[in-house]
FIVEXMI-556691 format. One record per residue (C-alpha): residue number from 0; residue in one letter; chain; x, y, z. Coordinates in steps of 0.2 Angstrom, whole numbers, plus 5000, padded with zeros to 4 digits. Each point is the difference from the previous one (the first is absolute). Example, Ala and Ser with C-alpha at 12.3 -4.5 7.8 and 13.67 -1.06 7.14 Angstrom:
# residues 2
<site><seti>0</seti><pami>A</pami><ketor>A</ketor><xx>5062</xx><yy>4978</yy><zz>5039</zz></site>
<site><seti>1</seti><pami>S</pami><ketor>A</ketor><xx>5006</xx><yy>5017</yy><zz>4997</zz></site>
This chain:
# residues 156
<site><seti>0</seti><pami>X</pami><ketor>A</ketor><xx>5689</xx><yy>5542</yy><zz>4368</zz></site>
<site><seti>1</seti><pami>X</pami><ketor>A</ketor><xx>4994</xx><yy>4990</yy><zz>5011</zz></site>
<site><seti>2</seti><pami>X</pami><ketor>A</ketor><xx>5012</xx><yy>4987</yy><zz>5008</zz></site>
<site><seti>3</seti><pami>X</pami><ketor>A</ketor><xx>4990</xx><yy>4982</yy><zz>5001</zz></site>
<site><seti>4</seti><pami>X</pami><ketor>A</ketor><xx>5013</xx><yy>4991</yy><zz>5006</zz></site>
<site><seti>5</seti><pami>X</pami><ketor>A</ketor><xx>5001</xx><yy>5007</yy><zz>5015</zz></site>
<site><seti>6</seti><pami>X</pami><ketor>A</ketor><xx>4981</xx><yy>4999</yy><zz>5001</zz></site>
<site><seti>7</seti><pami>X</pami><ketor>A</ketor><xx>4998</xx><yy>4982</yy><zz>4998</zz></site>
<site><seti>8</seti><pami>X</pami><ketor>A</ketor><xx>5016</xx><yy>4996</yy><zz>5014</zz></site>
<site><seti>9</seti><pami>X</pami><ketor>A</ketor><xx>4990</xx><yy>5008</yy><zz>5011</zz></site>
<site><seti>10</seti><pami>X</pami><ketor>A</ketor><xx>4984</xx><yy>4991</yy><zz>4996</zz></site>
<site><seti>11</seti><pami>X</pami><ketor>A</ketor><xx>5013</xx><yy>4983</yy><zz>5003</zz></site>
<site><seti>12</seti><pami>X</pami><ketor>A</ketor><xx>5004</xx><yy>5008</yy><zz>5016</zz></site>
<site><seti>13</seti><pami>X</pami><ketor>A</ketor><xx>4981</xx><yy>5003</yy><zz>5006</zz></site>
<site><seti>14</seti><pami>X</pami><ketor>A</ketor><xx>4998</xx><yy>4984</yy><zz>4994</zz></site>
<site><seti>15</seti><pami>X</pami><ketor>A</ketor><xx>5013</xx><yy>4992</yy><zz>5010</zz></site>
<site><seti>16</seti><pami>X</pami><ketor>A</ketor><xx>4998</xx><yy>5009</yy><zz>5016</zz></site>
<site><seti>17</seti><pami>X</pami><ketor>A</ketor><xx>4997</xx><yy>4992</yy><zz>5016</zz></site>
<site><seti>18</seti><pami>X</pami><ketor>A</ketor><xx>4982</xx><yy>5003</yy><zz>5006</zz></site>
<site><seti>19</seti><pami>X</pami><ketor>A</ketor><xx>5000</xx><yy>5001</yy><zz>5019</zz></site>
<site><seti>20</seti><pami>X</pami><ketor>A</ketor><xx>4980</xx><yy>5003</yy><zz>5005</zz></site>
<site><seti>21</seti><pami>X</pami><ketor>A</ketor><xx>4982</xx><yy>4991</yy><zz>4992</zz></site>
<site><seti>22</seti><pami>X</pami><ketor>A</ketor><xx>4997</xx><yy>5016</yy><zz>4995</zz></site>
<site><seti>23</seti><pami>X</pami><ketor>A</ketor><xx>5014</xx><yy>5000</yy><zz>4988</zz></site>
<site><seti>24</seti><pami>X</pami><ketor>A</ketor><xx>4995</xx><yy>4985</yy><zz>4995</zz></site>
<site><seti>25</seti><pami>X</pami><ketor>A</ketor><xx>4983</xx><yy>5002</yy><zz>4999</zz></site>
<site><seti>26</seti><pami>X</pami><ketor>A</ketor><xx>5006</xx><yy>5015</yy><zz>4988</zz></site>
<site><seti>27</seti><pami>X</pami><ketor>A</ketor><xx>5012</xx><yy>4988</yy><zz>4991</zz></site>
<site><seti>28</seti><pami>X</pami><ketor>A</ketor><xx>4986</xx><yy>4988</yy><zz>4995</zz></site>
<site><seti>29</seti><pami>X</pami><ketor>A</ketor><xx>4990</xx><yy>5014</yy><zz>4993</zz></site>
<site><seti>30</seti><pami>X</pami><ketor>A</ketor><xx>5013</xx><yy>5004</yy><zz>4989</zz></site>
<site><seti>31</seti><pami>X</pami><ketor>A</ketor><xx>4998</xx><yy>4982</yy><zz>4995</zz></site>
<site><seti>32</seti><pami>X</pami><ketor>A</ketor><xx>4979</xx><yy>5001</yy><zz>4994</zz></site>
<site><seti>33</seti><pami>X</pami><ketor>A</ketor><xx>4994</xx><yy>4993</yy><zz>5019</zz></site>
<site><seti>34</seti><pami>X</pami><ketor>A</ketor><xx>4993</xx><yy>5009</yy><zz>5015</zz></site>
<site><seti>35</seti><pami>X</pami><ketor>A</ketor><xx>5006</xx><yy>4996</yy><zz>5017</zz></site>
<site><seti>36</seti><pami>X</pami><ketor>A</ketor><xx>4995</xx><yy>5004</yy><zz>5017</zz></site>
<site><seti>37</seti><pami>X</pami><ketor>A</ketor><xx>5011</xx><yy>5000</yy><zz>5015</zz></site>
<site><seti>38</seti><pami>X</pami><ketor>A</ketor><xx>4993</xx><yy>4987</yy><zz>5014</zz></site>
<site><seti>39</seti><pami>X</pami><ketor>A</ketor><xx>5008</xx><yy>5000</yy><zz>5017</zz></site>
<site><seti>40</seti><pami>X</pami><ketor>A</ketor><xx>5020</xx><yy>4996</yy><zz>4993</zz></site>
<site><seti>41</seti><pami>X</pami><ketor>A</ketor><xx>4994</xx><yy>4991</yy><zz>4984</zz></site>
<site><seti>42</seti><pami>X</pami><ketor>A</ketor><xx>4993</xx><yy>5009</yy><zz>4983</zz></site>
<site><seti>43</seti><pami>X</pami><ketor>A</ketor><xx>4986</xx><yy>4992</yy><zz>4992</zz></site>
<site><seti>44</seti><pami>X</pami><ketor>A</ketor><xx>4996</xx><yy>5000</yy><zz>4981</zz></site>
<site><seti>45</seti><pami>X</pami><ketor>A</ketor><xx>4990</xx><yy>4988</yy><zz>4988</zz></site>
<site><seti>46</seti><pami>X</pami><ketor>A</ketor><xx>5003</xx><yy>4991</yy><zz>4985</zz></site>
<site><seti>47</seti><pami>X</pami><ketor>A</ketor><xx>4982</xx><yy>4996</yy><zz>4992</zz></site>
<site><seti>48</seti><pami>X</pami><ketor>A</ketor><xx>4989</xx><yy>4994</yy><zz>5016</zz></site>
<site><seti>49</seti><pami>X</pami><ketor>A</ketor><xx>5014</xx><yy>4991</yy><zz>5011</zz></site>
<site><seti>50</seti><pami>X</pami><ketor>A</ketor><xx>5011</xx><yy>5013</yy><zz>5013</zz></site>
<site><seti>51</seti><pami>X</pami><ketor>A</ketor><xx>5017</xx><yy>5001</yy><zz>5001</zz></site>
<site><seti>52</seti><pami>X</pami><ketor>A</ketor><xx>5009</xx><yy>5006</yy><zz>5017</zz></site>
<site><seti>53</seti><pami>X</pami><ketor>A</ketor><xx>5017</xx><yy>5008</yy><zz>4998</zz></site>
<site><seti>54</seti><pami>X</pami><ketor>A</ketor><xx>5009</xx><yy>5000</yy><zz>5019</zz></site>
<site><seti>55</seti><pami>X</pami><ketor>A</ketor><xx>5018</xx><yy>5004</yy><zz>5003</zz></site>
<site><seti>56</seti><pami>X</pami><ketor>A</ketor><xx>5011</xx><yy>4988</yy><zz>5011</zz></site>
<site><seti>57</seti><pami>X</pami><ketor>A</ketor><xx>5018</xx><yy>4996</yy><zz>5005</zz></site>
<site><seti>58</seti><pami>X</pami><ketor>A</ketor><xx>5004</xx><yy>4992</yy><zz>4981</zz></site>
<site><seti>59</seti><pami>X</pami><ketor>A</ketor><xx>4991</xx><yy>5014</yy><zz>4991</zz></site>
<site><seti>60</seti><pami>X</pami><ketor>A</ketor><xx>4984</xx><yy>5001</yy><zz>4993</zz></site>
<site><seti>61</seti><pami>X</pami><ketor>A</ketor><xx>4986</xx><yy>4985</yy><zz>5002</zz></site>
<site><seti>62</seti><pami>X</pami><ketor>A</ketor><xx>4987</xx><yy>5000</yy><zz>4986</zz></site>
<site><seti>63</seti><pami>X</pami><ketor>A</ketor><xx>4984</xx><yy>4989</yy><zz>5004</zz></site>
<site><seti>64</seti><pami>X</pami><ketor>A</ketor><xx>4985</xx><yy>4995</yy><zz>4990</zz></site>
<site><seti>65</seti><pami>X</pami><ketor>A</ketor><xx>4988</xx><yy>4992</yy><zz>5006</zz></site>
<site><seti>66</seti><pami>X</pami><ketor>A</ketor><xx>4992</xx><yy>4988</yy><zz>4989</zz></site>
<site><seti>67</seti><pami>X</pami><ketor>A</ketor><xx>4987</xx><yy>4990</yy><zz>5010</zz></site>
<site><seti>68</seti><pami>X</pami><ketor>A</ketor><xx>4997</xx><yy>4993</yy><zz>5019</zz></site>
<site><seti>69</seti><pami>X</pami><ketor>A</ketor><xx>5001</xx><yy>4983</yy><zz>5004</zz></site>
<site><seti>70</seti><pami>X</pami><ketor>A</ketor><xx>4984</xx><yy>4997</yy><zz>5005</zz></site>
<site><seti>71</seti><pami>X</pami><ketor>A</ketor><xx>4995</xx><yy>5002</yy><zz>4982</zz></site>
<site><seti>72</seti><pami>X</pami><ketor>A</ketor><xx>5008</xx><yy>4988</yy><zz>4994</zz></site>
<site><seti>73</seti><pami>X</pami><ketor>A</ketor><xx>4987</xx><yy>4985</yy><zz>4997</zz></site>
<site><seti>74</seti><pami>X</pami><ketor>A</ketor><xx>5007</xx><yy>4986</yy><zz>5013</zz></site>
<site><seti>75</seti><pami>X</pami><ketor>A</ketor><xx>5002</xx><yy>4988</yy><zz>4986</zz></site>
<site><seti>76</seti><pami>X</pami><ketor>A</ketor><xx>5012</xx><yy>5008</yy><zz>4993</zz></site>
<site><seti>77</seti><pami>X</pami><ketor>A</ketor><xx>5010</xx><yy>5007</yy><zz>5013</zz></site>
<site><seti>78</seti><pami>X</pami><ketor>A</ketor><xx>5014</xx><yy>4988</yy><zz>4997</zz></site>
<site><seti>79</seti><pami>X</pami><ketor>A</ketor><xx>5001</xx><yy>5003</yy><zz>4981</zz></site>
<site><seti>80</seti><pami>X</pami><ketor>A</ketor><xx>5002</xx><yy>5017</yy><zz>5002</zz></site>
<site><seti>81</seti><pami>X</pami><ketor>A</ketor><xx>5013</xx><yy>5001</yy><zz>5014</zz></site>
<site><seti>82</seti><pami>X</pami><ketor>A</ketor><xx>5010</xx><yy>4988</yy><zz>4988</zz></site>
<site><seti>83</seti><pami>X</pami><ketor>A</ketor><xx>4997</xx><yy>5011</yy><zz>4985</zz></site>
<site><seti>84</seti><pami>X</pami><ketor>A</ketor><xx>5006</xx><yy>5014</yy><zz>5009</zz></site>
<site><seti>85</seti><pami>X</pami><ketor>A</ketor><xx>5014</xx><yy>4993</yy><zz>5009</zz></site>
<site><seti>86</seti><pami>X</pami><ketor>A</ketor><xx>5004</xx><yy>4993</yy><zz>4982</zz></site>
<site><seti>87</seti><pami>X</pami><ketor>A</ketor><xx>4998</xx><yy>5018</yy><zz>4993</zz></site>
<site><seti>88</seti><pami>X</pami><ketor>A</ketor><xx>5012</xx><yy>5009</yy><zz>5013</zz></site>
<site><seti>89</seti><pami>X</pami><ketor>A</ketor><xx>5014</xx><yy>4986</yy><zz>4994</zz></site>
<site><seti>90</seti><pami>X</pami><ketor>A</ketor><xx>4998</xx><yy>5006</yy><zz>4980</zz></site>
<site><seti>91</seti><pami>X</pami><ketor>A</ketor><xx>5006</xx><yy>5018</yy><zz>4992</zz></site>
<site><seti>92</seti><pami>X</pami><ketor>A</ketor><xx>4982</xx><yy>5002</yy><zz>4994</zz></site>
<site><seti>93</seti><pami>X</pami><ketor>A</ketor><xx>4995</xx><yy>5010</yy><zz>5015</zz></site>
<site><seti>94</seti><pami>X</pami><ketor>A</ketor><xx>5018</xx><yy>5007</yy><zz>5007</zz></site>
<site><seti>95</seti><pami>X</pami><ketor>A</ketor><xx>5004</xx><yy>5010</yy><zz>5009</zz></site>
<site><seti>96</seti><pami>X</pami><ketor>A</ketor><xx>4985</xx><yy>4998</yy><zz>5009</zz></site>
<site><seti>97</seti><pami>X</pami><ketor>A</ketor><xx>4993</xx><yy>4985</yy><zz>5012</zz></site>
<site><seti>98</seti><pami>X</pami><ketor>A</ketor><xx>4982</xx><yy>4991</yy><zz>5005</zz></site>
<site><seti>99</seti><pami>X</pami><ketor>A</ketor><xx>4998</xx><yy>5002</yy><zz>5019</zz></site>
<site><seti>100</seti><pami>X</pami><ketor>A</ketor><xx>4989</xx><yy>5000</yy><zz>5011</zz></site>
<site><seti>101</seti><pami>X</pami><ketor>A</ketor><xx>5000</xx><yy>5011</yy><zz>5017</zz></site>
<site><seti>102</seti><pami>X</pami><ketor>A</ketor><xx>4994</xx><yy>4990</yy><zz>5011</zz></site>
<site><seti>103</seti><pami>X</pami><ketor>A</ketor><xx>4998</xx><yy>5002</yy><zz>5022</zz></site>
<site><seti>104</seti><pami>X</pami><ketor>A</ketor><xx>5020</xx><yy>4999</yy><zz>5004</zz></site>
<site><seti>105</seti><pami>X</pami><ketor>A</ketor><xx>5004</xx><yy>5015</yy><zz>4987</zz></site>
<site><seti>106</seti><pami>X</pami><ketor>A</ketor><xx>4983</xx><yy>5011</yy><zz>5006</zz></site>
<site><seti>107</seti><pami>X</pami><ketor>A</ketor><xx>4994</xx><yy>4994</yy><zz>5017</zz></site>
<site><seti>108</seti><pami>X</pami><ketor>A</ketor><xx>4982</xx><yy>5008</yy><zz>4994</zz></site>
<site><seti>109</seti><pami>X</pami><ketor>A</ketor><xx>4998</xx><yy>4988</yy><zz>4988</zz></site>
<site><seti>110</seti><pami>X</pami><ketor>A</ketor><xx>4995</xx><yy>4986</yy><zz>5010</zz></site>
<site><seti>111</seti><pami>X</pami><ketor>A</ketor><xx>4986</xx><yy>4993</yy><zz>4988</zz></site>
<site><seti>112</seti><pami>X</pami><ketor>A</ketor><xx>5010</xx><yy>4988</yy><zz>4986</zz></site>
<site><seti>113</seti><pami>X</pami><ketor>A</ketor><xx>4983</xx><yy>5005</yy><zz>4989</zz></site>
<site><seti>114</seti><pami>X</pami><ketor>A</ketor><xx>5005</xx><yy>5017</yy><zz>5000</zz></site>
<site><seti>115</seti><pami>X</pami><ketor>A</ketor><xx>5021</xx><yy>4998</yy><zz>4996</zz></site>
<site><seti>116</seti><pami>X</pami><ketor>A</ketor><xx>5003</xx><yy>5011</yy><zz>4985</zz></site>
<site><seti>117</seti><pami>X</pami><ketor>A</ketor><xx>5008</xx><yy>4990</yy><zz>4986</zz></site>
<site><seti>118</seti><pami>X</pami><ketor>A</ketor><xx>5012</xx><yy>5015</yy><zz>4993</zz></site>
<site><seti>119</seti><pami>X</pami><ketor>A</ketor><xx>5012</xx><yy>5001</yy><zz>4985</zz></site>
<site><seti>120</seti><pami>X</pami><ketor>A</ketor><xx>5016</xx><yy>5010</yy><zz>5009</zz></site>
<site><seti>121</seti><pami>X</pami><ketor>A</ketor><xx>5018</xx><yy>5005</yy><zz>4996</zz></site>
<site><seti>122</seti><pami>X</pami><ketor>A</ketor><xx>5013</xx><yy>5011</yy><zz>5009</zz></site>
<site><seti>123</seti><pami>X</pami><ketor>A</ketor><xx>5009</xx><yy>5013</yy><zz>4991</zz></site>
<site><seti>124</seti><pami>X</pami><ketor>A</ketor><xx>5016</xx><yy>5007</yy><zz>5011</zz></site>
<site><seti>125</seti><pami>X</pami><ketor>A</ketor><xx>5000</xx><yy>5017</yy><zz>4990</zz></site>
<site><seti>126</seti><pami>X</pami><ketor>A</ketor><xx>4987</xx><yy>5011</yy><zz>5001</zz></site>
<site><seti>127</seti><pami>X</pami><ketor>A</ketor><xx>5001</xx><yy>5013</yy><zz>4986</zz></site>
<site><seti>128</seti><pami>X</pami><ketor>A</ketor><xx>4986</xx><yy>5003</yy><zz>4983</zz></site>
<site><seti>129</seti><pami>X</pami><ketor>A</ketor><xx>5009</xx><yy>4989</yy><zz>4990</zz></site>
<site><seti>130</seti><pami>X</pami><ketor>A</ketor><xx>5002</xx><yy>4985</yy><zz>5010</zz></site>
<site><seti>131</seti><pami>X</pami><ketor>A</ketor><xx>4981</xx><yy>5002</yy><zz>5005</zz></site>
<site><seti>132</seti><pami>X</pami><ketor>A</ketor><xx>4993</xx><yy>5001</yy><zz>4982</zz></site>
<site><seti>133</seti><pami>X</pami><ketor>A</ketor><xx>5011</xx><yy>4986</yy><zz>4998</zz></site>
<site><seti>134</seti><pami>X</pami><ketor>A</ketor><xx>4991</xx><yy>4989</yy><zz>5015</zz></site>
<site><seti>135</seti><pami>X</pami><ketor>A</ketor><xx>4984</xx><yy>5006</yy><zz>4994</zz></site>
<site><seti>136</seti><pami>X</pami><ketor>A</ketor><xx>5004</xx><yy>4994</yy><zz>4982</zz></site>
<site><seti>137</seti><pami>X</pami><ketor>A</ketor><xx>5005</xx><yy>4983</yy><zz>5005</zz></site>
<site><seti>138</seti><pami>X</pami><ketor>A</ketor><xx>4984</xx><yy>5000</yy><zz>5014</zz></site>
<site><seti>139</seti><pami>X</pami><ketor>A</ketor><xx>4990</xx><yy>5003</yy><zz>4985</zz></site>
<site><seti>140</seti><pami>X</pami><ketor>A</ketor><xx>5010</xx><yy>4983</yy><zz>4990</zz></site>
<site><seti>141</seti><pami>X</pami><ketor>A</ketor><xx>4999</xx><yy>4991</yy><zz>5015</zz></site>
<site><seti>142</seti><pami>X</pami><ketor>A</ketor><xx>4981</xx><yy>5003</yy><zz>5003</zz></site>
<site><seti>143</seti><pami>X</pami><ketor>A</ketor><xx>4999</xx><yy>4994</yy><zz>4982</zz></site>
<site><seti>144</seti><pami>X</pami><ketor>A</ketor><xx>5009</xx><yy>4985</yy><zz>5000</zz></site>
<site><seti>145</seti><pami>X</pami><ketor>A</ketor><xx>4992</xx><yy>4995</yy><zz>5017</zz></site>
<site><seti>146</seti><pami>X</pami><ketor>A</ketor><xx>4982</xx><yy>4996</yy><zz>4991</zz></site>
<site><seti>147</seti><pami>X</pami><ketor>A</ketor><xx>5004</xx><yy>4983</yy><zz>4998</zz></site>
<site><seti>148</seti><pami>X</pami><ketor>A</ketor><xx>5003</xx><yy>4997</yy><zz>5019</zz></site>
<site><seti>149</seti><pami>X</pami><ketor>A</ketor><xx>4981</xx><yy>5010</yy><zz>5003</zz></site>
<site><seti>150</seti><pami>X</pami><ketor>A</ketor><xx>4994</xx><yy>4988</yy><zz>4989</zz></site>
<site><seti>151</seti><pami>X</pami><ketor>A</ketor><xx>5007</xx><yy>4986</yy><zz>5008</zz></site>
<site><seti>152</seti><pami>X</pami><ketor>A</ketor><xx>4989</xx><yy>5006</yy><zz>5016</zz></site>
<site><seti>153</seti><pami>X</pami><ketor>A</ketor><xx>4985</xx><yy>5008</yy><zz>4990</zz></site>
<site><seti>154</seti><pami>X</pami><ketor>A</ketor><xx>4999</xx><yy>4990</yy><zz>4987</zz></site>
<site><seti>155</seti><pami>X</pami><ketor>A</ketor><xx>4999</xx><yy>5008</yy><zz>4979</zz></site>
């Protein structure tokens, strides 16, 4: 007789394990339905066209997307957008995540405003299978809910 309860506290187990390399992670997010390749320290994956960067750091494990570049924004409606945004990262309708932009003092390379990614990002201090298909669930809501801010700069 086989004995499942044993199976599935070992599938909690896996599941809350910490993952230590990209690799691991890279691994972890196939097990989630996306494909990931490891870049420098970071691992990259997609969700529909736009790319998101998965790094560790001292609080854990930073998850980027980067929605647009500044320089795309139309110049007229610069200000609405950075409002909207600002505005966004103040309700629970995009949390955990946050609008920023990485501009010149975060990357010294990015010396050109027109080029500052404008990225969707969130810290996640533990890094195991669960809490990264959690993250990726709520990048997926947050993506969703942050339409109304594109529009904002892109227009319907």
């Amino acid at each position: 007789m086989t004995d499942f309860t044993t199976t599935q506290e070992e599938a909690v187990q896996e599941d809350i394990r910490p993952l230590e390399t990209p690799e691991e992670i890279v691994e972890a997010l196939g097990e989630l339905g996306y494909s990931g390749s490891v870049v420098g320290n970071a691992v990259i994956t997609k969700i529909g066209n736009f790319a998101v960067s998965l790094s560790k750091n001292d609080e854990g494990l930073r998850i980027s997307c980067q929605i647009t570049v500044m320089g795309q924004i139309p110049e007229d409606r610069l200000d609405s957008f950075v409002m909207a945004a600002l505005g966004a990262n103040a309700t629970d309708n995009i949390k955990p995540y946050a609008f920023a932009v990485i501009t010149d003092s975060e990357d010294p390379d990015q010396d050109d405003p027109e080029e500052w990614p404008v990225i969707l990002t969130d810290t996640i201090p533990d890094i195991t299978q669960k809490s990264i298909e959690w993250a990726m669930d709520q990048l997926v809501e947050a993506m969703t809910a942050s339409k109304s801010v594109l529009s904002v700069a892109f227009g319907e």
